[in-house]
Residue frames as a rotation matrix with the C-alpha (Angstrom) as fourth column:
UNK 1
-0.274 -0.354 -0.894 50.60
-0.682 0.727 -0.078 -33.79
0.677 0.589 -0.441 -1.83
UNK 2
0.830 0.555 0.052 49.59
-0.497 0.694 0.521 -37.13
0.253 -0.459 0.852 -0.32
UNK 3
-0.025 -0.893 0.450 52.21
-1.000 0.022 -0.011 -38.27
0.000 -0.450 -0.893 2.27
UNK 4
-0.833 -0.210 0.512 50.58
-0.494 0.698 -0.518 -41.33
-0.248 -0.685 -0.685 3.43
UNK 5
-0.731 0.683 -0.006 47.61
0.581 0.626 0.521 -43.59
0.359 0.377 -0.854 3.38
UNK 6
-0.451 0.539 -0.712 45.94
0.721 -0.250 -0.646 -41.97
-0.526 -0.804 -0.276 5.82
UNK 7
-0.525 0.193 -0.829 45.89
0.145 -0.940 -0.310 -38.92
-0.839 -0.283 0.465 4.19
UNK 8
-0.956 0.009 -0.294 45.14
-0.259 0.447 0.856 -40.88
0.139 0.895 -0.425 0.95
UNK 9
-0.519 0.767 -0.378 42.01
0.543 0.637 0.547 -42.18
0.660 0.079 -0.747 2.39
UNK 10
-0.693 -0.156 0.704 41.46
-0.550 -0.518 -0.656 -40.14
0.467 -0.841 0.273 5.24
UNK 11
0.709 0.605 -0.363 40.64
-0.074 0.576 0.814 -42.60
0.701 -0.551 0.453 7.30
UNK 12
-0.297 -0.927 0.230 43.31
-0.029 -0.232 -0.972 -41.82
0.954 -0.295 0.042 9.91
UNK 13
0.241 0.804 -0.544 42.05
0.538 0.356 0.764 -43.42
0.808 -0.477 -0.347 13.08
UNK 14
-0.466 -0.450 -0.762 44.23
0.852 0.004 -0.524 -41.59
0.239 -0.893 0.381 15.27
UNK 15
-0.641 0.272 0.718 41.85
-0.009 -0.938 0.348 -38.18
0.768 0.217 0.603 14.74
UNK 16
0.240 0.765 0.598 39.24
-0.832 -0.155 0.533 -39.56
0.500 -0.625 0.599 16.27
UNK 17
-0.061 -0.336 0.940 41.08
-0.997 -0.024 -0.074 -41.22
0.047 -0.942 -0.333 19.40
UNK 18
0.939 0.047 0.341 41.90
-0.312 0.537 0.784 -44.17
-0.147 -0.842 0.519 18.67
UNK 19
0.277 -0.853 -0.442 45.28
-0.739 0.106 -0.666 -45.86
0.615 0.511 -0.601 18.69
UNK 20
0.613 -0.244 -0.751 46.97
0.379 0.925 0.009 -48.98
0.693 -0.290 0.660 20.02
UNK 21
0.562 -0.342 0.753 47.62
-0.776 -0.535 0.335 -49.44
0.288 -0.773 -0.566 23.08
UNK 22
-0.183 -0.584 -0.791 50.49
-0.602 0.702 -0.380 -52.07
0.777 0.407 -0.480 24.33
UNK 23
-0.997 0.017 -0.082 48.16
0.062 0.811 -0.582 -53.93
0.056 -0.585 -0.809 27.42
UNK 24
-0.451 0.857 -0.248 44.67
0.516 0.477 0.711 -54.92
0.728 0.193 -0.658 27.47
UNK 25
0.118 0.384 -0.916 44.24
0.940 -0.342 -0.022 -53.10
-0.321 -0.858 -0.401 30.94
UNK 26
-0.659 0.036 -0.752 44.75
0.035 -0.996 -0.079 -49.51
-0.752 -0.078 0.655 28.96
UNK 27
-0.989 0.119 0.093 42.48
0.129 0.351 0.928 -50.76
0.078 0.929 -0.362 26.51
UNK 28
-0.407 0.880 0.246 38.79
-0.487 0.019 -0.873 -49.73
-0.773 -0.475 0.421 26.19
UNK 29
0.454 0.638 0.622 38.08
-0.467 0.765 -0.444 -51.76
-0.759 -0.089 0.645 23.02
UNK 30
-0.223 -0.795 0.565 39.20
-0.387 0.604 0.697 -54.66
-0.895 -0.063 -0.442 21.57
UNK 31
0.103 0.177 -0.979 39.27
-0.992 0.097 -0.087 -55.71
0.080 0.980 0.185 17.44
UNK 32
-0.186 -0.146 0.972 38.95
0.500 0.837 0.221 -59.47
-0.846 0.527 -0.083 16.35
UNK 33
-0.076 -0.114 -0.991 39.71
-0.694 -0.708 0.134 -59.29
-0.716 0.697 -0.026 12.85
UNK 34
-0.322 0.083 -0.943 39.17
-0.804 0.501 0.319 -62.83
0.499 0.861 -0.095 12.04
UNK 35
0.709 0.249 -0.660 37.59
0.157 0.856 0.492 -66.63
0.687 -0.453 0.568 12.87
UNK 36
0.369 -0.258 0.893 38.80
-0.910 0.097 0.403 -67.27
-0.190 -0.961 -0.199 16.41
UNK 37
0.093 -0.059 -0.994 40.98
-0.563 0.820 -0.101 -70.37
0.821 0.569 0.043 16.36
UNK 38
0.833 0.234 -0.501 40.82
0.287 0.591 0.754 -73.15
0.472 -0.772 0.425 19.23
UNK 39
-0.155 -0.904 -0.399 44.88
0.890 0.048 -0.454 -72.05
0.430 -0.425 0.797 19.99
UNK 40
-0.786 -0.247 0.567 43.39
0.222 -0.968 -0.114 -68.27
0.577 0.036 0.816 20.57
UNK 41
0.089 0.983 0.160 40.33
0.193 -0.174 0.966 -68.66
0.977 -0.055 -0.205 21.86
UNK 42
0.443 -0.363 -0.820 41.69
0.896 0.193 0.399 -68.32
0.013 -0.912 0.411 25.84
UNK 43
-0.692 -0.659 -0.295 43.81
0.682 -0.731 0.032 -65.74
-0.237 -0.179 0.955 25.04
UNK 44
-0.452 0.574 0.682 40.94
0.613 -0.355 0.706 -63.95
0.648 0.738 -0.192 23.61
UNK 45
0.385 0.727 -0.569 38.96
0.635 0.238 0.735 -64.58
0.669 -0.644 -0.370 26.90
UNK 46
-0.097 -0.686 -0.721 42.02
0.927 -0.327 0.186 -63.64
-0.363 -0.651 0.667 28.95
UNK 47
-0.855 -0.409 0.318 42.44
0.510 -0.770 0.382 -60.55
0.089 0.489 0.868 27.01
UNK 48
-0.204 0.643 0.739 38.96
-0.112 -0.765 0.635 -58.60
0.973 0.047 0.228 26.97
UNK 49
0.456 0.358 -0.815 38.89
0.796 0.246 0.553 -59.96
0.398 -0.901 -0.173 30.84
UNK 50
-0.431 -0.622 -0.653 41.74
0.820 -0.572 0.003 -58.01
-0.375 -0.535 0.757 31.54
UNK 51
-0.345 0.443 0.828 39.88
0.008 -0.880 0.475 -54.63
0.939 0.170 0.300 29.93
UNK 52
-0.822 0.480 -0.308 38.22
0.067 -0.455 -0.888 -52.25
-0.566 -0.750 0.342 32.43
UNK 53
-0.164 0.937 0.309 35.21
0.974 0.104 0.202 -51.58
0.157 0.334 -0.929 32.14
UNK 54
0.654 0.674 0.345 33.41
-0.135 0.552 -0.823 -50.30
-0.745 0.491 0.452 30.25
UNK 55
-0.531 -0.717 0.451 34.86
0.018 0.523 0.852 -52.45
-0.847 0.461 -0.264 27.60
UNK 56
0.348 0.874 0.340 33.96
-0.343 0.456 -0.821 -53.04
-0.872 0.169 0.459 23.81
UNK 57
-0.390 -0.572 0.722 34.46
0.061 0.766 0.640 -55.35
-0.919 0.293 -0.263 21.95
UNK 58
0.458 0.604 -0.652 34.28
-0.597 -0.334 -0.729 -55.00
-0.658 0.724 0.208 17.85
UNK 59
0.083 -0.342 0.936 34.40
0.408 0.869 0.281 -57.74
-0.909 0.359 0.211 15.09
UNK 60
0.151 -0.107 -0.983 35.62
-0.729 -0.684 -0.038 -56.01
-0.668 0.722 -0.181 12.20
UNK 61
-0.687 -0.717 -0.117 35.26
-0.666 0.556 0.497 -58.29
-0.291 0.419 -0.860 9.34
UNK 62
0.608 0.723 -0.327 32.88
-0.629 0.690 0.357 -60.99
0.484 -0.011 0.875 7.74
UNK 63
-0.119 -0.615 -0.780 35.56
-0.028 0.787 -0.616 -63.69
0.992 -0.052 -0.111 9.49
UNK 64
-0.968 -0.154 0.200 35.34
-0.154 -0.267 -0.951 -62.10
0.200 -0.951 0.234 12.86
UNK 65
-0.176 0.983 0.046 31.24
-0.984 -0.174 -0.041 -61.69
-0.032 -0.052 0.998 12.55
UNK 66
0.523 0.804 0.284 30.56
-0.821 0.565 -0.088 -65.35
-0.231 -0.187 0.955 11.20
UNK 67
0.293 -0.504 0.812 33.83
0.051 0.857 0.514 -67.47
-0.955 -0.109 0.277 10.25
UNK 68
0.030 -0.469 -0.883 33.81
-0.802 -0.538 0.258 -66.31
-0.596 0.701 -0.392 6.70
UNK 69
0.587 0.003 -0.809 35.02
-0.327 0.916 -0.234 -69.43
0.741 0.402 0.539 4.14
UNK 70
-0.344 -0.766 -0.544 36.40
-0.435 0.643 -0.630 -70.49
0.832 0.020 -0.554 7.27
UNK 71
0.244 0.911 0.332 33.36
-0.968 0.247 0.034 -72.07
-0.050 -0.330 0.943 8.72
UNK 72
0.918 0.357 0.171 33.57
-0.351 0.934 -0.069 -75.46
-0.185 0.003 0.983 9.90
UNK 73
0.407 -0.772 -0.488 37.19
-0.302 0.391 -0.870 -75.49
0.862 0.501 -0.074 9.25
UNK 74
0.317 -0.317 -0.894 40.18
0.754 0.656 0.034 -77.37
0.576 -0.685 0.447 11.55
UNK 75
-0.667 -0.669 -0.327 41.65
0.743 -0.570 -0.351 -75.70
0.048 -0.477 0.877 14.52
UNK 76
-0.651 0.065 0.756 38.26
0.263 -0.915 0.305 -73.06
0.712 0.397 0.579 14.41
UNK 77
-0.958 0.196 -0.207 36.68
0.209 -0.010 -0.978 -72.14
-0.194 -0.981 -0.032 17.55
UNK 78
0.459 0.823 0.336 34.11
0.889 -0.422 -0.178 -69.74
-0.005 0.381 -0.925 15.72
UNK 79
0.207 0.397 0.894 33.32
0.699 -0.700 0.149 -66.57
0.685 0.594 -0.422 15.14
UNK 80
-0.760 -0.588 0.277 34.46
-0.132 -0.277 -0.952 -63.65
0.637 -0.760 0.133 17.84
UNK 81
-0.401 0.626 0.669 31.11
-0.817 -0.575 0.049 -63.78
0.415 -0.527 0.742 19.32
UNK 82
0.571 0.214 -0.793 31.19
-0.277 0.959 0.060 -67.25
0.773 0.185 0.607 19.84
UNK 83
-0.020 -0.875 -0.484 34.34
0.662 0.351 -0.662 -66.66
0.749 -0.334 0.572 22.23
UNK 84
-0.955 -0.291 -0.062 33.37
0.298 -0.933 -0.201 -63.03
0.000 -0.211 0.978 23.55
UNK 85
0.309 0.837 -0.451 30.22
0.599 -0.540 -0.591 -61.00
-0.738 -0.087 -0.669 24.18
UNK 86
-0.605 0.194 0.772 30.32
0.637 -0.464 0.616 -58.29
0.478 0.864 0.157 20.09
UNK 87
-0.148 0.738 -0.658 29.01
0.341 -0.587 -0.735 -55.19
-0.928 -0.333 -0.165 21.06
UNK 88
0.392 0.287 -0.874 29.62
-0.611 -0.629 -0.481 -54.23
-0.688 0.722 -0.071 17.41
UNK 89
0.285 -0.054 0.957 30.11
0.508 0.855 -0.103 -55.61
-0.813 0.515 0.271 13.96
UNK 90
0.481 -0.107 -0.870 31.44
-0.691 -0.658 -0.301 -53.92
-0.540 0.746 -0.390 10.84
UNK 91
0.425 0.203 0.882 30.82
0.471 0.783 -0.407 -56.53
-0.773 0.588 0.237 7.88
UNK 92
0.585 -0.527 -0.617 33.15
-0.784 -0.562 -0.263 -56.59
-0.208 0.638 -0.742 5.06
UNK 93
0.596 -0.660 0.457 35.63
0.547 0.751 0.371 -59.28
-0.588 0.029 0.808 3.34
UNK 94
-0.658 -0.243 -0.713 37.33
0.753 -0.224 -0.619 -56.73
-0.009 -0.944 0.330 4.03
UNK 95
0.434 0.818 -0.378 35.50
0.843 -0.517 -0.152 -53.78
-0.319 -0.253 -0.913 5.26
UNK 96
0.160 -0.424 0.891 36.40
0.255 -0.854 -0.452 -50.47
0.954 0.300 -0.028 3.84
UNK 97
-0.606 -0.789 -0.103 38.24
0.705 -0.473 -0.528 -48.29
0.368 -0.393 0.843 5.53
UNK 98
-0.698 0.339 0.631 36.29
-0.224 -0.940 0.257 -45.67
0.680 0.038 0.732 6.02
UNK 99
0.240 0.742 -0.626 33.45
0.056 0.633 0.772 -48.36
0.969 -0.220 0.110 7.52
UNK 100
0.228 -0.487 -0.843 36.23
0.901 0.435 -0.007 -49.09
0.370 -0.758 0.538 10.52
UNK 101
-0.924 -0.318 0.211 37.00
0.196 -0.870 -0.452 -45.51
0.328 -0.377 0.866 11.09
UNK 102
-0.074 0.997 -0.026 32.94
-0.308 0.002 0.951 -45.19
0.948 0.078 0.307 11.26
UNK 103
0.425 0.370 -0.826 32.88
0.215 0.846 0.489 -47.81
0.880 -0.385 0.279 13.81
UNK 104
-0.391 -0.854 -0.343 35.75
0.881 -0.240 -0.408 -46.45
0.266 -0.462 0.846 15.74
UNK 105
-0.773 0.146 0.617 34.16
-0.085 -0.988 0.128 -42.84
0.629 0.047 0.776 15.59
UNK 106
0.259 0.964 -0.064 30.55
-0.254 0.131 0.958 -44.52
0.932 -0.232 0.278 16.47
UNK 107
0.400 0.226 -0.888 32.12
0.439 0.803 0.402 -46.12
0.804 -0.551 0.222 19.67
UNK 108
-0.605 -0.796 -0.022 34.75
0.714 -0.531 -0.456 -43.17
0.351 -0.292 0.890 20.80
UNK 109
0.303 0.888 -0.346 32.00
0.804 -0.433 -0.408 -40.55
-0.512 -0.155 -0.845 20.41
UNK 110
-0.486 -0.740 -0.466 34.47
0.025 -0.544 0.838 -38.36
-0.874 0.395 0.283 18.39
């Protein structure tokens, strides 16, 4: 029987290593999941600074990649790569599941 989403989709990210972690400094990469707004855009900075290195950074999302329908709106900084060096992208409004586990797999090596 099917317990959970995960097992519903199997797209359970914790298989292939990753999982949240609860400071930037145990962190090897960081998700933007949407348009960067001007109130976040510092923390943003602050945050992947504090990563070790090597860091990477993935925009998961068409919002995160290019603003989405919030392009040009108030209070938007841009896009994460606008705020951040994007080593990856994984396009989607939203991306499948499976896509982000992909991405996650492609960067872990797992």
């Amino acid at each position: 029987p099917v317990r959970n989403f995960e097992d519903a989709q199997g797209c359970d990210a914790e298989r292939y290593g990753a999982r949240l972690v609860a400071s930037p400094r145990h962190a090897d990469v960081a998700l933007v999941t949407g348009p960067v707004t001007r109130n976040m855009a510092e923390p943003l900075r602050r945050t992947v600074a504090a990563m070790g290195e090597p860091r990477l950074v993935v925009a998961v999302g068409d919002c995160a990649i290019d603003c989405g329908e919030f392009a040009g709106g108030y209070g938007i900084e841009g896009a994460g790569a606008d705020v951040v060096p994007v080593d990856l992208a994984v396009p989607g409004c939203p991306p499948e599941p499976g896509d982000i586990v992909a991405a996650l797999r492609r960067v872990t090596g797992r």
